[in-house]
Kinemage of the C-alpha trace (Angstrom):
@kinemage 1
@onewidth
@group {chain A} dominant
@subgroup {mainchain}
@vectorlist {calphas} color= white
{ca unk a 1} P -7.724 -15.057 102.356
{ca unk a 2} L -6.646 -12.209 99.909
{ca unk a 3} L -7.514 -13.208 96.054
{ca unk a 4} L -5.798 -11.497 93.045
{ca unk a 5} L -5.275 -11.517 89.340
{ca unk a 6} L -1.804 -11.038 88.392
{ca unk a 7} L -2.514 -8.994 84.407
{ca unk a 8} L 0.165 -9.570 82.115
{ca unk a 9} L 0.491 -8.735 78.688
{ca unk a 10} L 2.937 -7.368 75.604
{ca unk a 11} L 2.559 -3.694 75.270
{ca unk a 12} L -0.936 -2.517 74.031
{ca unk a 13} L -2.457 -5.070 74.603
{ca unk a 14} L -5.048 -3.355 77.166
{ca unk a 15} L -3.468 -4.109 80.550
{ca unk a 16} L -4.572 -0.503 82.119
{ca unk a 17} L -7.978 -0.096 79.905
{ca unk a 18} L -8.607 -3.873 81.528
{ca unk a 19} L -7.519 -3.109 85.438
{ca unk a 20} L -9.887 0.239 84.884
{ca unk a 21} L -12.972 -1.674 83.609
{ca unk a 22} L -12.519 -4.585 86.787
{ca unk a 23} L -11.920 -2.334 89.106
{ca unk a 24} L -15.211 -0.832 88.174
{ca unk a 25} L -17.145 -4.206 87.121
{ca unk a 26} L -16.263 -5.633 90.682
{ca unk a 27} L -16.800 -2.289 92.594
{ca unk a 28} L -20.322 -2.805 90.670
{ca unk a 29} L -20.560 -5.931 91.633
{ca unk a 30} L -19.938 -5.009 95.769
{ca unk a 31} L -16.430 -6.647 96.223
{ca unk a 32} L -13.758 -4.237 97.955
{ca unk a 33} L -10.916 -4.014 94.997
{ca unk a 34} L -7.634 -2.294 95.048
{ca unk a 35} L -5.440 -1.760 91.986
{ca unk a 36} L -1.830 -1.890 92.414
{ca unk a 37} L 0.692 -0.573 89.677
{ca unk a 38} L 3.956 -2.322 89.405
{ca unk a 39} L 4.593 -0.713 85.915
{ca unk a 40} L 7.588 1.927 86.557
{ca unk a 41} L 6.686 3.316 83.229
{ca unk a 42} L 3.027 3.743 83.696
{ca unk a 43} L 2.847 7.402 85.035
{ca unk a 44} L -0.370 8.331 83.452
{ca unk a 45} L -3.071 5.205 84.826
{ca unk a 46} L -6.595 5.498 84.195
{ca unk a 47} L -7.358 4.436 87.239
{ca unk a 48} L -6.483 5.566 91.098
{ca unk a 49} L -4.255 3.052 92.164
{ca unk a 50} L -4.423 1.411 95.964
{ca unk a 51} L -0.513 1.784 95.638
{ca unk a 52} L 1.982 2.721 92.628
{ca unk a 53} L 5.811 1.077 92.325
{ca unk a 54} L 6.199 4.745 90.874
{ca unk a 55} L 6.142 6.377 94.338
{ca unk a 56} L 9.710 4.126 95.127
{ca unk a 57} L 10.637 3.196 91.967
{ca unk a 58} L 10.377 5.428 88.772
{ca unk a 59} L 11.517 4.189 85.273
{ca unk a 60} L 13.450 7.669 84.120
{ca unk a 61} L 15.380 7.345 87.362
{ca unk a 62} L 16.658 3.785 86.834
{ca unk a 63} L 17.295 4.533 83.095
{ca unk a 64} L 19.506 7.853 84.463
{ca unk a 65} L 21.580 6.322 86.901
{ca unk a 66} L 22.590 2.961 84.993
{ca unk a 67} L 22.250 4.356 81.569
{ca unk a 68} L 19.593 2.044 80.369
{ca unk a 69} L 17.531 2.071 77.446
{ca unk a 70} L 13.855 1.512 78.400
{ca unk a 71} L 13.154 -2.192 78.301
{ca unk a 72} L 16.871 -2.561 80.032
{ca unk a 73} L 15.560 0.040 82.849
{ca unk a 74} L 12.282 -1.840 83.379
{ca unk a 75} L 13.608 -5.177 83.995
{ca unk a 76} L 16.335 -3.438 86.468
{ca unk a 77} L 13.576 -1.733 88.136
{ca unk a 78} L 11.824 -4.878 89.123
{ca unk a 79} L 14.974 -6.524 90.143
{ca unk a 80} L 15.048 -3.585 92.422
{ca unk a 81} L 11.723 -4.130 93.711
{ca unk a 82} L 12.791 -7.680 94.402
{ca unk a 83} L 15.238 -6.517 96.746
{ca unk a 84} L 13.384 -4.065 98.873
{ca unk a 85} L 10.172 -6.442 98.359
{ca unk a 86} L 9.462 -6.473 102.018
{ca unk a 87} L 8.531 -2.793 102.403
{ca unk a 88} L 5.948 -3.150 99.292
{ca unk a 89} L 4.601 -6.368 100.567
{ca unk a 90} L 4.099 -4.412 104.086
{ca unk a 91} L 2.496 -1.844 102.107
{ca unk a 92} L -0.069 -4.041 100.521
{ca unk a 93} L -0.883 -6.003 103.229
{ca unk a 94} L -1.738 -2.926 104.035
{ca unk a 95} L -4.907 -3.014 101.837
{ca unk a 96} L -6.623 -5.814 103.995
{ca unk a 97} L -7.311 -9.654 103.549
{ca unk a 98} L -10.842 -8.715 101.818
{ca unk a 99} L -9.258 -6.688 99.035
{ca unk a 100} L -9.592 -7.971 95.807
{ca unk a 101} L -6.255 -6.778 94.583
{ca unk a 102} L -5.732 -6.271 90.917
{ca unk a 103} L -1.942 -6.317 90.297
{ca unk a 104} L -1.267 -3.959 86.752
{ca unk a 105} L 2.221 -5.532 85.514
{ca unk a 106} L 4.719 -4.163 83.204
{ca unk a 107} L 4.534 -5.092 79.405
{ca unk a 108} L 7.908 -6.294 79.581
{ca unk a 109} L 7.482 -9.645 77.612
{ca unk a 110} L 10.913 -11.112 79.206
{ca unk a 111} L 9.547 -9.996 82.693
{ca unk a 112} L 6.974 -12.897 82.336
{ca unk a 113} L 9.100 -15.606 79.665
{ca unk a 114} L 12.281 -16.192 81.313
{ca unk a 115} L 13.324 -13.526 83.855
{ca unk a 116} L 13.011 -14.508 87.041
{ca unk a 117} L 12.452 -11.829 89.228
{ca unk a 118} L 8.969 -10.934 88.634
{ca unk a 119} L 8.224 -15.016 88.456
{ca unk a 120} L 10.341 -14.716 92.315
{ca unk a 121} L 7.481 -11.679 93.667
{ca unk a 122} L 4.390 -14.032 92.382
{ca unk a 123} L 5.686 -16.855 93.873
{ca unk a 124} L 6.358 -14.789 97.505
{ca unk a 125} L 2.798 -13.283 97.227
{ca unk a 126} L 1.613 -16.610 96.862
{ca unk a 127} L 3.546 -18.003 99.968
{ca unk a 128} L 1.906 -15.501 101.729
{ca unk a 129} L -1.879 -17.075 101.049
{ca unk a 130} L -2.789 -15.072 98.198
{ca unk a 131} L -4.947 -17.000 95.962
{ca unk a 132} L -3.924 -15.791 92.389
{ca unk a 133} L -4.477 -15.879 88.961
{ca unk a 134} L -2.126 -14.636 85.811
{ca unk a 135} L -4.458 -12.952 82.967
{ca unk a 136} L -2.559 -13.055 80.059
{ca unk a 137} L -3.808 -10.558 77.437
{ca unk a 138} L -3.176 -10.656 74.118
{ca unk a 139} L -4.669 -7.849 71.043
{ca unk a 140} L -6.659 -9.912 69.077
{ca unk a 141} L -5.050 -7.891 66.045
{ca unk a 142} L -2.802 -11.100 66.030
{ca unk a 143} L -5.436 -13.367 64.749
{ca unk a 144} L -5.479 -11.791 61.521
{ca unk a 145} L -2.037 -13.072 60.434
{ca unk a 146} L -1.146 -16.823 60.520
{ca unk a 147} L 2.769 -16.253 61.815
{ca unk a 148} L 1.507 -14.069 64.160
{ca unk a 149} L -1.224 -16.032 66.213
{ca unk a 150} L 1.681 -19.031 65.693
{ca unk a 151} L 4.427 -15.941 67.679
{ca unk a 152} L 1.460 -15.646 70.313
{ca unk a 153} L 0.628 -19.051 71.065
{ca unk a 154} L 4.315 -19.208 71.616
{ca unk a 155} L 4.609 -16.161 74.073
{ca unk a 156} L 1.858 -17.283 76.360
{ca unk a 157} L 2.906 -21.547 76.206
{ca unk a 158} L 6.383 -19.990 77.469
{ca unk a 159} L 4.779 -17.427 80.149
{ca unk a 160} L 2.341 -20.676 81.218
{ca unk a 161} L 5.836 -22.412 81.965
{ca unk a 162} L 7.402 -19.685 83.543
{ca unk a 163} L 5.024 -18.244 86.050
{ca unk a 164} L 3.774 -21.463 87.097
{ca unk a 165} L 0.372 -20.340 88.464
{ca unk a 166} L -3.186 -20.612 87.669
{ca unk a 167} L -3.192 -18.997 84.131
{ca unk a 168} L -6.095 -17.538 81.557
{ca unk a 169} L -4.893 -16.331 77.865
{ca unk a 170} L -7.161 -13.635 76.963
{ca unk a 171} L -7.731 -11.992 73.415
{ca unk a 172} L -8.753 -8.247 74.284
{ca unk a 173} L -10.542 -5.670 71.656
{ca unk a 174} L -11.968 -8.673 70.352
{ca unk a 175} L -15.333 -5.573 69.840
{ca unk a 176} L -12.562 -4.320 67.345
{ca unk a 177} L -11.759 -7.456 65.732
{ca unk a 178} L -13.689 -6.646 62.750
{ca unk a 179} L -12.201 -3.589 61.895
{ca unk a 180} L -8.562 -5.472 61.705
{ca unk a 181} L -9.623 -7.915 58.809
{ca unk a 182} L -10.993 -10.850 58.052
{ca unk a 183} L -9.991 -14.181 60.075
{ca unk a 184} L -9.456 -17.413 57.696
{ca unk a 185} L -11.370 -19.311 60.335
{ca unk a 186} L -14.051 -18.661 62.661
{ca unk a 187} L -13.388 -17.094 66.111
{ca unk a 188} L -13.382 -20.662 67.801
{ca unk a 189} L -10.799 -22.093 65.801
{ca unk a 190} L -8.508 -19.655 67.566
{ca unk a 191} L -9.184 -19.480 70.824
{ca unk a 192} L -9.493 -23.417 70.969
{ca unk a 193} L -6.313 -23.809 69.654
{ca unk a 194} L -7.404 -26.672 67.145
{ca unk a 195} L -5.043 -28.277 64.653
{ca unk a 196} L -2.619 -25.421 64.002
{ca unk a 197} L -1.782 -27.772 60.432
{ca unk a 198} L -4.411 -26.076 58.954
{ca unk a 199} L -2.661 -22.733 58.768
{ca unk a 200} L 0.776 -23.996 57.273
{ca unk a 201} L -1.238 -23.429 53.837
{ca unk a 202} L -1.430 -19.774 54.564
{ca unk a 203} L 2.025 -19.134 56.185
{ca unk a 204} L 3.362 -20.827 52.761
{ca unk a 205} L 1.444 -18.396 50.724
{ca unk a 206} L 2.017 -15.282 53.124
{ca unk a 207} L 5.729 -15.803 52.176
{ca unk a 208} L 6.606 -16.721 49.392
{ca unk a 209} L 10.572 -16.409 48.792
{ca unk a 210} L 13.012 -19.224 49.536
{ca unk a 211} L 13.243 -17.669 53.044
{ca unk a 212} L 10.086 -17.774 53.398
{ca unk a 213} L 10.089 -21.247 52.791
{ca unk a 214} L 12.307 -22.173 55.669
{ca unk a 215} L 10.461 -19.095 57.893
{ca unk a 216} L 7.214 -21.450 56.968
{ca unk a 217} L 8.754 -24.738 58.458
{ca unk a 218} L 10.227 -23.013 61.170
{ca unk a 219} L 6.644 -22.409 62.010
{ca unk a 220} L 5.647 -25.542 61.515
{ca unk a 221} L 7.968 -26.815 64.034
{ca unk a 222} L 6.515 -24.571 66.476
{ca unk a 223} L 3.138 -25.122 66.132
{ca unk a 224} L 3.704 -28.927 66.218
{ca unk a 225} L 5.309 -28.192 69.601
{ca unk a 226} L 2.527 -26.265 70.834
{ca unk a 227} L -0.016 -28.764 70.033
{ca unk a 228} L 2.363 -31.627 71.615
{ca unk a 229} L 1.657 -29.331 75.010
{ca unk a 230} L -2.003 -28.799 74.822
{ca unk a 231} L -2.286 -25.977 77.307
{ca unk a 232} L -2.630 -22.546 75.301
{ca unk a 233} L -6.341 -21.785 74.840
{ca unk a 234} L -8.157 -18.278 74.875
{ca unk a 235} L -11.056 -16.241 76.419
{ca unk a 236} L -12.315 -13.446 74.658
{ca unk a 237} L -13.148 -10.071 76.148
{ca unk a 238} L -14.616 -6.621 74.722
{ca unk a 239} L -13.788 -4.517 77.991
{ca unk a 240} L -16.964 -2.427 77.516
{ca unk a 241} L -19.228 -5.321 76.846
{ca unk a 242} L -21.028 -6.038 80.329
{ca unk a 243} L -21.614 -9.760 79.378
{ca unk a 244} L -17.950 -10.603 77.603
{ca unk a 245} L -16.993 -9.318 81.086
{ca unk a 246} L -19.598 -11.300 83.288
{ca unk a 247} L -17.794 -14.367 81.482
{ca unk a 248} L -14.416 -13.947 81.786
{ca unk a 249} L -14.988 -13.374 85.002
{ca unk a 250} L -16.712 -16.374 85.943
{ca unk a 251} L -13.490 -18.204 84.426
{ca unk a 252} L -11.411 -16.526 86.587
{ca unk a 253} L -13.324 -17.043 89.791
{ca unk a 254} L -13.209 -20.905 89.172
{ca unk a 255} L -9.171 -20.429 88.470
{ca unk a 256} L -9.303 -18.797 91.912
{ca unk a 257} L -11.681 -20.560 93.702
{ca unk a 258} L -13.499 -17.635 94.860
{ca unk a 259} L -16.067 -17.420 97.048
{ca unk a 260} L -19.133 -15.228 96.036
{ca unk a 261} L -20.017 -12.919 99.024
{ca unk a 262} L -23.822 -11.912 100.815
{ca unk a 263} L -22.802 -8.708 98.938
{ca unk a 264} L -22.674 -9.846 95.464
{ca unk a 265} L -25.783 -12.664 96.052
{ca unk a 266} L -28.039 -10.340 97.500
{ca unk a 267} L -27.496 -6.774 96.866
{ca unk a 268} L -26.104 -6.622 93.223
{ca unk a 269} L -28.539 -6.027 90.502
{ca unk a 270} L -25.543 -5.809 87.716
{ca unk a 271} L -24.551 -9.549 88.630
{ca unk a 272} L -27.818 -11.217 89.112
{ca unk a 273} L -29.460 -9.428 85.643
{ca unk a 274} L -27.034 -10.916 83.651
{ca unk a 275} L -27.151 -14.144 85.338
{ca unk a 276} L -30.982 -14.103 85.126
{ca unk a 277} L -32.044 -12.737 81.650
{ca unk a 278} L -30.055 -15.855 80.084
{ca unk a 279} L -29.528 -15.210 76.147
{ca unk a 280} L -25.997 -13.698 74.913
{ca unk a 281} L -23.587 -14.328 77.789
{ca unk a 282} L -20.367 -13.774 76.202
{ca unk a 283} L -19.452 -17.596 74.712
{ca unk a 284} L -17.451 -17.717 71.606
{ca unk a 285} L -20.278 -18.367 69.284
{ca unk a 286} L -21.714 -15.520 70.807
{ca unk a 287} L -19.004 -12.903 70.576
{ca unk a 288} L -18.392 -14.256 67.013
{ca unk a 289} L -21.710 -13.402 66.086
{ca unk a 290} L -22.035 -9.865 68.112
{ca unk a 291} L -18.379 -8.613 67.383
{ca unk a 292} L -17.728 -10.253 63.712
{ca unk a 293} L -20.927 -11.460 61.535
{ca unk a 294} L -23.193 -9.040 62.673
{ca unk a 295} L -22.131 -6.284 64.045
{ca unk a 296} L -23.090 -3.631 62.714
{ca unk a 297} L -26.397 -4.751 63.188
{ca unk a 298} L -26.240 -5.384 66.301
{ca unk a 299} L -24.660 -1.750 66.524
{ca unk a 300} L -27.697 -0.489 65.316
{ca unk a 301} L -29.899 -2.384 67.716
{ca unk a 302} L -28.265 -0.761 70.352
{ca unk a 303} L -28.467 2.571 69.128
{ca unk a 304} L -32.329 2.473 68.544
{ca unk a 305} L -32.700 1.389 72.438
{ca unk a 306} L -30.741 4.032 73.731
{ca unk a 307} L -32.623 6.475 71.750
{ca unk a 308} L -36.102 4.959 72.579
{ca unk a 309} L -34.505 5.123 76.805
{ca unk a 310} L -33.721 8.667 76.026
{ca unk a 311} L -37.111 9.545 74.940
{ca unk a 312} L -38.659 8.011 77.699
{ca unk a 313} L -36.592 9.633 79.718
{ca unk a 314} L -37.197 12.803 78.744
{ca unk a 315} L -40.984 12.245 77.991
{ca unk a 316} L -40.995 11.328 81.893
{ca unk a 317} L -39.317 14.617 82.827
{ca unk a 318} L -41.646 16.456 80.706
{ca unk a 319} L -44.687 15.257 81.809
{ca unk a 320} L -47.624 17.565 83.826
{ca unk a 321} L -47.825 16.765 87.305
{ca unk a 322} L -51.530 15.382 88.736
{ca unk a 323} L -52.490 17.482 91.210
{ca unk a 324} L -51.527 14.702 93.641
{ca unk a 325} L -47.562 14.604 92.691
{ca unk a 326} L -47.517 18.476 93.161
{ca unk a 327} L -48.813 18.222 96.448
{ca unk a 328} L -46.257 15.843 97.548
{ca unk a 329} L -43.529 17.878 95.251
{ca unk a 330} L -44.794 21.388 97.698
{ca unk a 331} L -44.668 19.169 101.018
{ca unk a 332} L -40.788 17.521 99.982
{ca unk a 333} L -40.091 21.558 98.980
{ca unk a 334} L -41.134 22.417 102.343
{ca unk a 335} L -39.895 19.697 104.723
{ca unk a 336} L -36.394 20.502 103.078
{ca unk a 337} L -36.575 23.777 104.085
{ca unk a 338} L -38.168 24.025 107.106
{ca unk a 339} L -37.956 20.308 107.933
{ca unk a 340} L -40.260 17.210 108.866
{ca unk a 341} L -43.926 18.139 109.305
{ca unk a 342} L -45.276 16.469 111.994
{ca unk a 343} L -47.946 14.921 112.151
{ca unk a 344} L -49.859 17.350 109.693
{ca unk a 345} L -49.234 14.980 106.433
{ca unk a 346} L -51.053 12.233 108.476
{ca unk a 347} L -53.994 14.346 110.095
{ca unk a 348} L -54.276 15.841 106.315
């Protein structure tokens, strides 16, 4: 049974930095993953994908032919892939039924809130066993302003609806969080969703005006009707962090229902460390206090450890032989050149 995650998100929001980083945390990890691309516009991936939309669909060909504009072009482009979906599917079938397949999606935002067609391919990919998950992520730039954490909360409540599958809002670059101001409320109060009545306060006083009076209330409606679903909430990921990944990917596996393998249990020392050595492990409080109170501390921390590795390392390197390591150094010299010496390293 084939597993996937499905990663959607507006653009910039760290789709392709994302599929990279998996692909390599679960290639770490010893599951066999494939990335596919089904971004027409995505020419320049940083990763090698298992199979590219690219190679039957291209973006700057659609746009030519139909004279579209760019977002027009990508949305005909999938509608395209819709209809010749059965020679794709064939091709990643291709890939096996133990490929973790990581699908890389367009950052069309009406691909995943009310067109169809890309809800249509999800839902045929699903029919055909794949156990699936959508990872919605979002730049957590958008905490920083009140109106626009309310314009996000409604983006991923309407994808939720849309896609109808197992679904995970995630706040990305959360390690750069700091750098894009200060939040009005700690990390927690964001990616729990609480009482969203708090902010009204803030939206009133980010704008002023008479319109901005009636832009405030508009918001107000909205939140009250995202809080009257109860569904949005958030997991927080710093791509580069090994732990903030070790997390969100524990979420997803229980979205999934997957199955560790012997591989992962026994042979993967990246896996069972973090699972071991207990301590930070990516939860909120945690990432609030790594990414946003204390960072730069913790920064520094790091910094000092990789310098002490280095010297060890190097000290290591540096060191005089004993007698006894030189000898073995001569025979390994030897044996590689000449090959195995039989029987004279025993009899010596």
């Amino acid at each position: 049974m084939p597993f996937g995650q499905l990663v959607i998100g507006p653009p910039g929001s760290g789709k392709s930095t994302y599929c990279f980083g998996m692909y390599q945390f679960l290639s770490a990890i010893g599951r066999k993953v494939s990335v596919v691309n089904l971004d027409p516009a995505n020419d320049r991936t940083n990763y090698e994908a298992a199979l590219d939309i690219r190679k039957y669909i291209k973006l700057e060909d659609i746009m030519e032919e139909g004279g579209l504009g760019p977002n027009g072009g990508i949305m005909k482009a999938i509608e395209e892939l819709e209809q010749n979906w059965e020679e794709f599917m064939e091709q990643i079938q291709g890939l096996g039924n133990d490929d973790y397949i990581i699908f890389d999606c367009p950052g069309q935002v009406e691909l995943f809130t009310h067109h169809d067609s890309l809800k249509r391919l999800f839902l045929r990919l699903q029919k055909l066993d794949y156990r699936l998950v959508v990872i919605n992520l979002i730049d957590s730039f958008y905490l920083t302003s009140p109106t626009h954490y309310i314009s996000v909360l409604l983006m991923a409540l309407r994808s939720m609806l849309q896609l109808e599958l197992p679904h995970i809002n995630v706040l990305s670059k959360i390690d750069m969080l700091s750098s894009y101001g200060n939040l009005d409320f700690n990390l927690d109060f964001y990616t729990e969703v609480q009482d969203l009545r708090y902010l009204l306060p803030l939206i009133e006083k980010e704008s002023p005006t008479l319109l901005g009076k009636k832009f405030a209330k508009l918001n107000e409606s909205i939140a009250e009707m995202i809080m009257d679903f109860g569904l949005v909430e958030f997991e927080v990921l710093a791509v580069e962090d090994k732990k903030s990944m070790i997390a969100l990917l524990a979420t997803i596996d229980k979205a999934t229902g997957y199955t560790y393998g012997a591989t992962e249990i026994g042979g993967d020392t990246i896996w069972a460390e973090a699972t071991r050595q207990g301590g930070y492990l990516g939860n909120v409080a945690d990432i609030q206090e790594r990414w946003i109170d204390h960072k730069e501390s913790y920064d520094q921390a790091e910094r000092i450890e990789q310098e002490k590795a280095m010297r060890e390392f190097e000290a290591e390197n540096n060191r005089k032989l004993t007698p006894e390591e030189e000898w073995e150094e001569e025979i390994k010299k030897w044996e590689a050149e000449y090959g195995k010496m039989s029987g004279f390293k025993n009899q010596m």
